[in-house]
N, C-alpha and C positions, 0 to 999 in steps of 0.2 A: 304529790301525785300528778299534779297540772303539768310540771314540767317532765316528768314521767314522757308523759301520757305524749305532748308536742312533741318530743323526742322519737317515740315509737310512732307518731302519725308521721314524723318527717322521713323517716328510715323507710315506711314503707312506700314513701312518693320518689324515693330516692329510688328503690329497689324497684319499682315501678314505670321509672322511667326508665334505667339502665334496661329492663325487659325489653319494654318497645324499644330502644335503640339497637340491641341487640337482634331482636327479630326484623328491624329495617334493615340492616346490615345483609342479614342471613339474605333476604330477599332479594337485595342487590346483588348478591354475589350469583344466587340461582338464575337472576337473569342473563347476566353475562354470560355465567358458564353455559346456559343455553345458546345464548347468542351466539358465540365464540365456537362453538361446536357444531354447527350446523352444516349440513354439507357433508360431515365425516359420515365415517361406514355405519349403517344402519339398518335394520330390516324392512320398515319401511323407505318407500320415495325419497325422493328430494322435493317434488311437490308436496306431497302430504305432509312433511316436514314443515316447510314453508309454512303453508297456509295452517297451521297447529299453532307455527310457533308467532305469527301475527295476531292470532286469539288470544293467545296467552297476553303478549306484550299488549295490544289493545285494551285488556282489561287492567291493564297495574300502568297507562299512560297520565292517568291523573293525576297520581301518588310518583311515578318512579320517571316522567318525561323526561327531565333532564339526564339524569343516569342514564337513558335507553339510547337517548340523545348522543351523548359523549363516547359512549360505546359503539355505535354507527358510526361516527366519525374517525375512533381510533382505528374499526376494522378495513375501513377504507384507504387507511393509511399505511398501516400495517400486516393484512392479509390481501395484497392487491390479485391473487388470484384466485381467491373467491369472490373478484367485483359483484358478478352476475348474479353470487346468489344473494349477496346481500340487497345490490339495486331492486330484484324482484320482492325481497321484504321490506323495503323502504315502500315499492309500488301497491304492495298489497298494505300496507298499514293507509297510504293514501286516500287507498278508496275508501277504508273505513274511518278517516279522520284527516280533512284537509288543511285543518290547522297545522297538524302534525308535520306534514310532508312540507307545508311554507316555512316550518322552522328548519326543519333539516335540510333545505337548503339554501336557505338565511345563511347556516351553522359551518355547512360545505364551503361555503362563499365567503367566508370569515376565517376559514382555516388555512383558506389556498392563499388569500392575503398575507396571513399571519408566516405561513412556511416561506411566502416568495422573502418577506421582510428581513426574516431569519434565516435567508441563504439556504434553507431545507429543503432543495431543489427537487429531491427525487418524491420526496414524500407530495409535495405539490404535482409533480407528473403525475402521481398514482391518482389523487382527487382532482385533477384536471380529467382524466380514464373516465373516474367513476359519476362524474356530475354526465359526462357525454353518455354513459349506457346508462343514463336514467331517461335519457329521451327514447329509450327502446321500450322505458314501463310507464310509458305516459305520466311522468312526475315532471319532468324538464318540458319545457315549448322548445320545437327544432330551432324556431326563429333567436330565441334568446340564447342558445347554446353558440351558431352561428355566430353573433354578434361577439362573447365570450373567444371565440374562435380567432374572428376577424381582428381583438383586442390584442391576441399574442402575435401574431402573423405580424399585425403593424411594430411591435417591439422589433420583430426580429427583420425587417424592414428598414427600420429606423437609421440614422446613419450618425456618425461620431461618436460609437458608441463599440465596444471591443466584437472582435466574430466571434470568438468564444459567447459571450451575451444573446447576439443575435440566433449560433445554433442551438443554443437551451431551447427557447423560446418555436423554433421550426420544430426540433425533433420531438417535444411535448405536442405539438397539434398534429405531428402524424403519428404520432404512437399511440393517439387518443381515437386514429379513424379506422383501425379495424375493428373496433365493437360499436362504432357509429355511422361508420359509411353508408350501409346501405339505406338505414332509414333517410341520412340526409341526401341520399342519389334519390330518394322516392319523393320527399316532400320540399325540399330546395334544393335542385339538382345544380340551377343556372349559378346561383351564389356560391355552392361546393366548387366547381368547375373554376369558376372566379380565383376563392381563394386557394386554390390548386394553383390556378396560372400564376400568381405572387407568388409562392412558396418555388414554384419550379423555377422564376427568375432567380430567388434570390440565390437558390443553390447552384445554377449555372456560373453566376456573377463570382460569388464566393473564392476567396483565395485557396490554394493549399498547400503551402509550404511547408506545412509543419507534417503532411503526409507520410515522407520518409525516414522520420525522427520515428515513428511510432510504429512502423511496420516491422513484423519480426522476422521477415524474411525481404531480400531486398530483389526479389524477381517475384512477379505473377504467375511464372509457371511450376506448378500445374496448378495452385488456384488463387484467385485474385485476391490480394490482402489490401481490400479496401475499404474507404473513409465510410466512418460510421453514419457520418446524415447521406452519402452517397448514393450506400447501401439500403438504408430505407426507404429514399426517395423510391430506389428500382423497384421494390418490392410493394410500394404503395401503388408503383405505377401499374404494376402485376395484378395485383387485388383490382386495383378501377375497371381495367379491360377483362375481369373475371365479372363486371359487376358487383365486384365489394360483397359480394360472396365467398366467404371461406368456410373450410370444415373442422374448424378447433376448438373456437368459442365454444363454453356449454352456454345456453341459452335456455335456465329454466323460468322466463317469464314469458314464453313463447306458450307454456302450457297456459298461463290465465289471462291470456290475449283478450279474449273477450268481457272478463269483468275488469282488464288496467286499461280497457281504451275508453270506457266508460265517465271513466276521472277525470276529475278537473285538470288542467295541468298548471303549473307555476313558471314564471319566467327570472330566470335568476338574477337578484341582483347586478349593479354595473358594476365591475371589477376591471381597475387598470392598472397593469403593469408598474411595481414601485421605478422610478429613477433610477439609472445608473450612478451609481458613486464611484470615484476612482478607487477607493478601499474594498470592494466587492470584489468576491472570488467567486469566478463560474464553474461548474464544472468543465474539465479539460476535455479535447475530442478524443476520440478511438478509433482503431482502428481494427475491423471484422476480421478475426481469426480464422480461417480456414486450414481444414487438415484433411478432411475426406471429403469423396464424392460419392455419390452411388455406387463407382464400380468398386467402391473398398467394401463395401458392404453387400457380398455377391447373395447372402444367406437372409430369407425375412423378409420386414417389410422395405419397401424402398426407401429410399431419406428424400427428403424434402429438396426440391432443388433451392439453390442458395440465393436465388430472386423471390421465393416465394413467401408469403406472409407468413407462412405455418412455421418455416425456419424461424424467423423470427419469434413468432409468439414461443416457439417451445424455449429457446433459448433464453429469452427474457424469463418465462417462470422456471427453467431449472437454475438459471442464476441469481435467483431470488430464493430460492431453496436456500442451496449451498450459502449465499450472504447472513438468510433469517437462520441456520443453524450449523453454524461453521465451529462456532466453539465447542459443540458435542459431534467430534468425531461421527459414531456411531450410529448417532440421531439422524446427521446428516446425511449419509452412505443411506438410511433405508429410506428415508424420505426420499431421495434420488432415486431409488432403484424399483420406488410403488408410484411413480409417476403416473398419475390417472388414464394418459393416452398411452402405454408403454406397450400396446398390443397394435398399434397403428404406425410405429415407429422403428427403427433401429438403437432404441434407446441406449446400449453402450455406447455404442459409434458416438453420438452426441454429446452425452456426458463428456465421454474421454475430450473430446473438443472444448467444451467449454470448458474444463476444469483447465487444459493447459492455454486454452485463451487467456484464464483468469490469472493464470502464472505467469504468461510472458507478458502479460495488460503492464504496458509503458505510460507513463513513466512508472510506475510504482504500481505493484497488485495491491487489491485491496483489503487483502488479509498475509499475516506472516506466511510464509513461502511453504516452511512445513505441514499450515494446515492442508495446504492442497495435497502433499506429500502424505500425508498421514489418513488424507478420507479414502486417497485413494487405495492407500495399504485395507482400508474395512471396506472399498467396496468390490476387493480380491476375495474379502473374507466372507460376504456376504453371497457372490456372485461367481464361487469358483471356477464353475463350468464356460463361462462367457468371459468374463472382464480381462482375468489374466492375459487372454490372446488378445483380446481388443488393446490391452495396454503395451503388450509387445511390438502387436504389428506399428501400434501408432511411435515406440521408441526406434523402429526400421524408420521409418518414414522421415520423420524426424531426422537422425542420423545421415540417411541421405542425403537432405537437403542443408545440412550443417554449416557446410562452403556458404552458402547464402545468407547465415542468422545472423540477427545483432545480436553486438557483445554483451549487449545486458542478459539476451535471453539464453547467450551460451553459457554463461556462470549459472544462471537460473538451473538451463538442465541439467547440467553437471552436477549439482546439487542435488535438485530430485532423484536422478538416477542412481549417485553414490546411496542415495539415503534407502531408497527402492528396494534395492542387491542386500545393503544389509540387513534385511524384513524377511529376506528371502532367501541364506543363505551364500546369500551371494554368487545363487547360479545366472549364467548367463552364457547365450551361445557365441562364445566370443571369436569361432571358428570364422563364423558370418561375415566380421569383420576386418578378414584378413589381408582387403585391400589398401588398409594403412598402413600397413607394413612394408610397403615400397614408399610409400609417398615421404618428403620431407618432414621431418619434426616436427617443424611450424605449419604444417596445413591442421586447418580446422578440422579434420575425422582423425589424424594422429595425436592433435592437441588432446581433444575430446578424451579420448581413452588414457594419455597418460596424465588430465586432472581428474578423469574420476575414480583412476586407481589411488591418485593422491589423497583423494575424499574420502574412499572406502579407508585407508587406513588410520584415519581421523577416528573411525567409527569399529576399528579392530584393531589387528596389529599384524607387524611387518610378516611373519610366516605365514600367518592367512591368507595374506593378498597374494603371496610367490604360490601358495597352493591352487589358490582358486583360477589361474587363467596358465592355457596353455603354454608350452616350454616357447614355441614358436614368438610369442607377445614376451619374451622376456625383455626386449630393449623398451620394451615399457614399463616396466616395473620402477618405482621408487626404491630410490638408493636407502639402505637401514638409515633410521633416524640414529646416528649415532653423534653426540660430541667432539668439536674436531677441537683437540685443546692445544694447541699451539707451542705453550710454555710447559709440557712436560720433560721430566727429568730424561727418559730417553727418546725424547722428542726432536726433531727440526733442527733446535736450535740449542741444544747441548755444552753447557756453562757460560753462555750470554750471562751478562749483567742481569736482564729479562729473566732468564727463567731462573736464574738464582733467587733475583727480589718472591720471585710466584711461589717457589717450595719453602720461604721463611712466610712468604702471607700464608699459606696454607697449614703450617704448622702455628700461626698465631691465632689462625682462626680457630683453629683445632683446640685450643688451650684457653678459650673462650674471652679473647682479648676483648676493646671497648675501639668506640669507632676512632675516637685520639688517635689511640695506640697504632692503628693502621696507619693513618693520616702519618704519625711519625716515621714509622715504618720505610713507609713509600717513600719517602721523602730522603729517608737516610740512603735508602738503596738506590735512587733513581734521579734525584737530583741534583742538577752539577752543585757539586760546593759554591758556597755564597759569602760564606761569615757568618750569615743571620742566624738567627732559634728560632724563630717562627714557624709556623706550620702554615703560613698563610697561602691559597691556592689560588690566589691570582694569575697567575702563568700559566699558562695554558700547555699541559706537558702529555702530547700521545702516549710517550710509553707508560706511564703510572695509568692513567686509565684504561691503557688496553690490559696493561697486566692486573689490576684488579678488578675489570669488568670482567675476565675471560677465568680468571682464579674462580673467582666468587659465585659465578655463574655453573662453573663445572665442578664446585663444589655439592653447586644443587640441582646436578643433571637428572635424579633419578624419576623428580617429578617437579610436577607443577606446583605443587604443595611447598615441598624440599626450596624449588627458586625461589616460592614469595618470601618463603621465610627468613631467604638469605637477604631479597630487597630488602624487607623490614628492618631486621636486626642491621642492615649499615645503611640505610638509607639517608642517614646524614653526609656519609662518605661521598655517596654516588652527587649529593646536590652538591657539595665541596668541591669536587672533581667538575661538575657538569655546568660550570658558574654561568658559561656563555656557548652561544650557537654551535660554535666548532667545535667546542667540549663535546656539547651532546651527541654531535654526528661521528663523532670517533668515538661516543657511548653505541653506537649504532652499528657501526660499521665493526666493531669487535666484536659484537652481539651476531653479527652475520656470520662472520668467518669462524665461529663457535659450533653455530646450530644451522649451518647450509642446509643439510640433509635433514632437516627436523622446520616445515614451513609451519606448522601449529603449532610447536615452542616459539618459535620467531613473533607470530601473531600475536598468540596470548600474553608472551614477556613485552612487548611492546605495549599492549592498551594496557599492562599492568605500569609500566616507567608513564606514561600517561596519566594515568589517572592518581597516582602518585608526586606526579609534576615535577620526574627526573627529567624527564625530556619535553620540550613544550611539543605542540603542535606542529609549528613554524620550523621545527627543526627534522621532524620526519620530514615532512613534503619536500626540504632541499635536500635531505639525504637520498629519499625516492630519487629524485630528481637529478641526482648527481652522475657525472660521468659512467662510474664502476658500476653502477645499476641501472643503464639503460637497456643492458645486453634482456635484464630482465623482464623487460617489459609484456611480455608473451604468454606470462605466467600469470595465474590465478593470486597466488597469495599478496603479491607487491600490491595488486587494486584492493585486496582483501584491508590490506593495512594502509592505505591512501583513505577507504570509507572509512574503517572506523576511529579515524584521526581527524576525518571531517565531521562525523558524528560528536565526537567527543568534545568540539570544538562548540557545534550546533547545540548541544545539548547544554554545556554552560551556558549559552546567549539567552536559551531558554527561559533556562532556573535562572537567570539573573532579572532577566526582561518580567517573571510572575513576581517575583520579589518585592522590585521596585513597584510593580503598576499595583499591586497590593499595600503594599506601604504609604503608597500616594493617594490613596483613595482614602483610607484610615483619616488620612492626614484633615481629607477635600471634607470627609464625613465630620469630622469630628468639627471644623470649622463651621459647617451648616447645621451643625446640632446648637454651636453657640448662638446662634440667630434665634433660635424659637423659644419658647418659653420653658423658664427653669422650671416648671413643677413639669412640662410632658417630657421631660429629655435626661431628668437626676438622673433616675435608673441605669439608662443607655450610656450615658457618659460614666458611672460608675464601672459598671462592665467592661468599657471601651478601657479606660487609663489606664489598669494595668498593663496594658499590653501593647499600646497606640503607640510608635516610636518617634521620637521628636523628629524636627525639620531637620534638623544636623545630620541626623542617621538616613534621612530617605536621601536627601542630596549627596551624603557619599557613597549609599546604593547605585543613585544613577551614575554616578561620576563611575563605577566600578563598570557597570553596563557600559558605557560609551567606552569604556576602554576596552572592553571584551568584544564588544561589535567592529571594533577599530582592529580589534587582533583577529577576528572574524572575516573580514573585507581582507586585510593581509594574508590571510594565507591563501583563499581563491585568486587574490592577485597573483601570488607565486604559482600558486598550481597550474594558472592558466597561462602566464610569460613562459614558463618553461616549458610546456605542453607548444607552446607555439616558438620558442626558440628552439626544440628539436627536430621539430617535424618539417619548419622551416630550413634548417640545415640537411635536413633530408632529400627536400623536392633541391634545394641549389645543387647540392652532390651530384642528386643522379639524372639533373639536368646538364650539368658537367658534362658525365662519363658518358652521355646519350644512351643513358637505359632507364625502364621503365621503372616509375617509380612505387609502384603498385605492388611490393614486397608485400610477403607474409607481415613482418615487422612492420610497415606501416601499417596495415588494415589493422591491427591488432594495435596499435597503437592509439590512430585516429578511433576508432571503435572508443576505447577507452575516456579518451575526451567528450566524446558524446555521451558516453555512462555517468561522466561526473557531472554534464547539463542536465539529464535526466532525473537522475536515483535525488539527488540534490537541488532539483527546479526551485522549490520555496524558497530557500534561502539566496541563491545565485541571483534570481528574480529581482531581490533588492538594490544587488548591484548590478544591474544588467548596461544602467547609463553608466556609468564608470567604465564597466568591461569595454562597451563599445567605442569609449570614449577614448582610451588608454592602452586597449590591446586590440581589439576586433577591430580595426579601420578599412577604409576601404582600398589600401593598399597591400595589402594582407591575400593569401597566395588563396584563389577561392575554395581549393579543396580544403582547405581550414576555416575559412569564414562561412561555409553554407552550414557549419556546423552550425556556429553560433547564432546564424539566422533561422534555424530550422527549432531551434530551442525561445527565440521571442518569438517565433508564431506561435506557440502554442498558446498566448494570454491575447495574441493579436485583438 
């Protein structure tokens, strides 16, 4: 009965406790979710709000402080445009508890460390914001926030140390002074002014080469596409001579003015800027997208003009929209479109800019390219009446100025807009357009229209795209993706040796031969007599691999499906055939004269012999490269498959590079496990053994790595000697003939070699001293070397 009885007292301490844990839980989560909701739509205030919800919190600080704590912290990090109203509940818990308010910005001052430590750049912007409008609720001293000020000002001051570094550091203390200026214009005006005069030095000083790398249009007219701390400067300088008075901020601690001035106030912590290390990655600069002005927007309210602070601030929080919910399409599009000030603004107008700011944003956007494509299709859906024309006029405008865009961002649109048409039927007033219809082939407005016809039928098929645009645009049309097969029987080439061997492969394949069998096949048909039996493909023989790359291949024209299956089932054959470089490029080059009029078969069969590793890497880039495919170069698909062969290339270094540094560590771990004592480490070291890989196996991991990075380094090597041995044979030509050298073909070319600095920065970065060392010299014809200077400014 005794043990009974301990049993059922223990059950119910068990059941007891599990209670209260559960009930703390519950509690925590009721606070957050209040916390976390504040501000949203309500029947009462935003004050009355507030000041409830500091009651509430003030009574559960005893019990729940740190939780209330961490949750402050995150919203500060994470909802950076509710600052205000959190700062005025930070200031209202102040007055009611000064402990409170010394920890939470103890907590601030530890986090803005922690994020600089961890490269979490933007998240320390936002708490670098919110520690400065807490000097608005008397929680911060102006004096100590100042000093905090004066702390980043000197980083980015500093000298031997990258520009990139130095403008983090500027554009965080001006993007922190329009919810702080004015208090610091009222109570240290002479030290704002100070560190104003620093900050305007160092941005006059400041280099900017890397300016016209990043601009998507290469003319200021009609609006200036300029450097992002440039841009703020102006508008900081705007706000100072307004008196640091603007009309955007919401500012609900202005309602409890009189009980937050009351409060003590706290002076924050010292906090100094971590060291530079040469391994540290800053964020890279921008450059301010502009697309309208006021007079585009004749209907409503006015737009902001583009020096103004307000431009800025709205831009900064719809961009922070669209980033915080870009993976829910839909979510994103209403959150856009309920924008708090949307009744003070031209709110389409804006969006539409930002969104394709976000798209052309060089080097790299910072979301896949269709989400922008895809919010914008639900914010047509949301916003029938408005958007659609907002999105049209802005695709005129655009199109006009197209002669002017970079090449990264003219694939970009051409992208968007094929994808757009297809959402929508694919109407478009193509009539508008019918000034490209004189112009040469290769200009940018004729380009434009005959790849996004290319793109639409990507996304349909070939009768569609002849239906959809007038008779007049027919020299635009894409030729039918049909098969050009070479070796047919009433073919070209009509009882060749060639097309005989093709209708005996075709009937063997048909009869469900084995890969041998072909091997022997080909061999009997196509290979000079030798004496030998072997079937050995040492020899390097064009005609058997064009006759069975172009057989095999048009065996499996009718889909995608149909080819892989045909790669699969002989893809011993192809690597037999494919043993060396020249193999593979006359695997490529019959692949071409195959499916000319089919650029999305081309592509896909390609990263398919890739990633299969019929054809290496090394061997597209000199096939790209090759004489019979420079005529190419003007064309969308050729750079299509230059990336994703750089990709594929990047993407092994990768996975090899997580492999090793994982297996290495296992290795480092398991060695400092043997150091400590066996009774705290059995456990761990049981766990670890089965799986922990010996030294043997991590050293021929790296050994595999260094050779993939070495295969990595060589193909940017090639890509880039040949990018400069043609363009070079370019400027001597038609410095020859004394004409200019400024061709469609070149811009489109040159373009292109800036694309693969760009879209590709990370990895090239590595080898930047080799490039310059071995290709970029300063002997090098400058319209080709400002490229490659305008790509290391960007880490300058």
């Amino acid at each position: 009965m005794n043990r009974r009885k301990r049993a059922h007292d223990d059950d119910d301490g068990y059941r007891s406790k599990k209670r209260r844990t559960n009930e703390h839980m519950e509690i925590e989560d009721r606070l957050e979710s209040l916390i976390l909701r504040v501000g949203e739509k309500s029947t009462a205030s935003l004050e009355s709000n507030l000041e409830g919800l500091a009651s509430v919190l003030e009574a559960d600080l005893s019990t729940y402080k740190s939780k209330i704590l961490k949750i402050l912290i995150e919203c500060a990090i994470k909802l950076p445009d509710k600052c205000t109203i959190y700062t005025t509940l930070i200031g209202l818990l102040n007055t009611k508890n000064y402990n409170f308010g010394g920890e939470c910005v103890e907590l601030l001052v530890k986090s803005t460390k922690d994020c600089l430590k961890s490269l979490r750049w933007a998240d320390a912007r936002f708490l670098l914001r919110f520690m400065s409008d807490l000097v608005n609720c008397h929680v911060v001293s102006a004096g100590s926030l100042l000093q905090l000020l004066d702390n980043f000002v000197d980083a980015a001051l500093e000298e031997g140390v990258p520009q990139v570094r130095r403008d983090w550091f500027a554009y965080s203390v001006l993007s922190a002074l329009p919810w702080v200026g004015r208090e610091l214009y009222e109570k240290k005006e002479s030290e704002l002014d100070r560190m104003l005069g620093s900050l305007e030095g160092y941005i006059k000083r400041r280099k900017k080469i890397h300016h016209n790398a990043l601009r998507v249009f290469k003319s200021d007219h009609p609006h200036p596409q300029e450097e992002y701390l440039d841009c703020l400067w102006q508008q900081i300088k705007r706000l100072r001579s307004d008196m640091w008075i603007e009309k955007h901020i919401i500012r609900p601690y202005l309602a409890f003015d009189s009980t937050l001035c009351e409060a003590l106030q706290h002076n924050l912590p010292s906090l100094v800027p971590p060291p530079h290390h040469p391994s540290t990655l800053y964020p890279l600069p921008t450059v301010i997208f502009r697309m309208f002005d006021y007079t585009d927007c004749p209907e409503g309210p006015i737009l902001p003009g583009q020096h103004s602070i307000e431009r800025w601030l709205i831009e900064e929080q719809l961009r922070h929209i669209m980033m915080s919910n870009h993976e829910e399409r839909k979510e994103c599009a209403a959150q856009l479109l309920s924008y708090p000030l949307k009744n003070k603004i031209p709110l389409e107008y804006i969006i539409v800019e930002v969104m394709f700011g976000e798209l052309f944003r060089l080097p790299n956007p910072l979301c896949l390219e269709i989400a922008y494509g895809s919010i914008m299709i639900e914010l047509c859906k949301l916003q029938p009446s408005t958007m659609p024309q907002v999105l049209a006029q802005a695709t005129e405008l655009l199109y006009e100025r197209i002669d002017l865009m970079n090449k990264t961002c003219f694939d970009r649109f051409v992208n968007w807009f094929s994808y757009h048409l297809s959402n929508f039927q694919f109407r478009w007033s193509w009539d508008d357009w019918d000034d490209a219809l004189s112009q040469d082939p290769e200009q940018p407005k004729a380009k434009f229209i005959r790849e996004t016809l290319l793109k639409c039928l990507r996304l349909s098929y070939h009768q569609r795209v002849v239906e959809l645009i007038p008779e007049t645009f027919a020299a635009f049309l894409p030729d039918k993706p049909t098969p050009n097969f070479k070796f047919a029987v009433d073919g070209p080439y009509p009882g060749t040796v060639e097309t005989r061997a093709s209708a005996n492969l075709i009937a063997a394949v048909k009869r469900k031969c084995t890969s041998d069998e072909i091997l022997v096949l080909l061999k009997q048909e196509l290979d000079p007599p030798t004496g030998e039996d072997d079937i050995s493909e040492a020899i390097y023989n064009p005609a058997k691999i064009e006759v069975f790359v172009q057989t095999l291949l048009f065996l499996g024209h009718k889909s995608f499906s149909h080819s892989f299956a045909a790669i699969a089932k002989f893809h011993s054959v192809f690597k037999s055939l494919g043993s060396s470089e020249e193999a593979q490029i006359c695997m490529l080059r019959s692949l071409i004269e195959l499916w000319r009029t089919h650029q999305q078969m081309l592509v896909v069969l390609i990263d398919k012999m890739l990633k299969t590793q019929i054809v290496e890497c090394a061997a597209v880039a000199n096939w790209v490269f090759s004489k019979d495919m420079v005529p190419e170069f003007s064309k969308c698909y050729i750079w299509e498959i230059v990336h994703l062969t750089i990709r594929k290339m990047n993407k092994h270094v990768s996975k090899l590079q997580k492999e090793a540094s994982e297996a290495r560590k296992q290795i480092d771990d398991s060695d400092s496990d043997s150091s400590d004592s066996e009774d705290e480490t059995r456990g761990r070291r049981k766990s670890k053994n089965g799986d922990k890989p010996t030294v043997d196996q991590v050293e021929k991991l790296e050994d595999r790595l260094e050779t993939a990075q070495a295969d990595q380094k060589n193909l940017f090597l090639i890509i880039f000697q040949r990018f400069i041995m043609i363009l070079s044979e370019h400027l001597v030509r038609c410095d020859t003939d004394a004409v200019d050298f400024r061709t469609p073909w070149f811009q489109w070319t040159i373009g292109r070699l800036h694309q693969i600095f760009m879209i590709h920065h990370e990895q090239v970065e590595k080898y930047s001293t080799t490039l310059e060392t071995l290709l970029f010299t300063q002997d090098l014809d400058p319209n080709i070397l400002d490229v490659f200077h305008q790509f290391v400014a960007l880490r300058m």
